[in-house]
C-alpha positions in Angstrom: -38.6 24.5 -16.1 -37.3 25.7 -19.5 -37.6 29.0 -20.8 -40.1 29.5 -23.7 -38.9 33.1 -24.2 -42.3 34.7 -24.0 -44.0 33.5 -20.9 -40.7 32.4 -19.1 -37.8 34.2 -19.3 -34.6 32.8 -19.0 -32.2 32.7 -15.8 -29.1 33.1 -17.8 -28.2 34.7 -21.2 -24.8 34.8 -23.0 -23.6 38.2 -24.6 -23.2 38.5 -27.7 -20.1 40.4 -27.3 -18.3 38.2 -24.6 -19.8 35.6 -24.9 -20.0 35.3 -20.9 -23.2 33.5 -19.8 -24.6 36.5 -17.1 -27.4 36.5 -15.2 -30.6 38.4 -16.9 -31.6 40.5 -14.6 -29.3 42.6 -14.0 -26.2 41.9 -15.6 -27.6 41.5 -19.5 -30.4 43.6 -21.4 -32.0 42.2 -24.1 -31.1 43.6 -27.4 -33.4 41.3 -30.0 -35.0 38.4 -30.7 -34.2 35.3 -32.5 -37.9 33.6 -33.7 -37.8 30.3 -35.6 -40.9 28.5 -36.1 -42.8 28.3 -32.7 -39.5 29.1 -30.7 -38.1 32.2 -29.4 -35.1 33.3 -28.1 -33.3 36.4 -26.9 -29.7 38.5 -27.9 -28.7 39.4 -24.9 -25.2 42.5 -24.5 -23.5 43.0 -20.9 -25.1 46.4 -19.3 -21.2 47.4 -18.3 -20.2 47.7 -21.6 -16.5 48.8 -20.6 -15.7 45.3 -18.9 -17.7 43.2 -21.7 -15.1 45.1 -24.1 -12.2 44.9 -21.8 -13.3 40.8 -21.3 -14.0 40.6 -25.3 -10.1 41.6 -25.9 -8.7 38.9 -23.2 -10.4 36.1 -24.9 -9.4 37.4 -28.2 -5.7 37.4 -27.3 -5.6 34.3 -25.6 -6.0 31.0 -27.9 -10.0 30.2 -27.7 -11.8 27.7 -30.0 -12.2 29.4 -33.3 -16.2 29.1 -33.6 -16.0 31.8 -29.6 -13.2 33.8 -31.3 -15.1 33.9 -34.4 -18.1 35.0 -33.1 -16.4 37.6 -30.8 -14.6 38.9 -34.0 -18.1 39.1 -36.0 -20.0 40.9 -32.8 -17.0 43.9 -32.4 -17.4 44.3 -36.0 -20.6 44.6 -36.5 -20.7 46.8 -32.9 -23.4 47.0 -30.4 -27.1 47.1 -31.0 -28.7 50.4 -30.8 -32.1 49.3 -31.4 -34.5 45.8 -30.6 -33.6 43.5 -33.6 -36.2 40.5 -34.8 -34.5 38.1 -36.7 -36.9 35.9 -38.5 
């Protein structure tokens, strides 16, 4: 069964930073939301933020598809979330 994001939570998220898919419940906190229409969606970040940095920097230096890299490059710019985030 698919996650809904309210009643169902998902199994697997992918960090924002990394861009690892990790397992929610104990290797990803959620950081936000994502809400469009009737859908909703989470932002998850790694809980060891040390090896999501150290993992971030390996896929940067290696040749990755440029919409990953891109994203990796926007997330360590803008930095981690300190506080839950709603986008609408």
């Amino acid at each position: 069964m698919a996650s809904d994001g309210l009643t169902n939570r998902a199994k697997k998220g992918t960090c924002r930073i990394c861009q690892r898919s990790r397992n929610t419940d104990n290797q990803v906190k959620a950081v936000g939301e994502v809400r469009h229409g009737f859908a909703t969606g989470h932002i998850w970040e790694c809980i060891d933020e040390n090896d999501c940095d150290k993992v971030a920097a390996e896929k940067l230096s290696k040749n990755i598809s440029g919409v990953i890299k891109s994203k990796i490059e926007t997330s360590i710019k803008v930095g981690r979330l300190t506080e839950y985030v709603v986008v609408v």
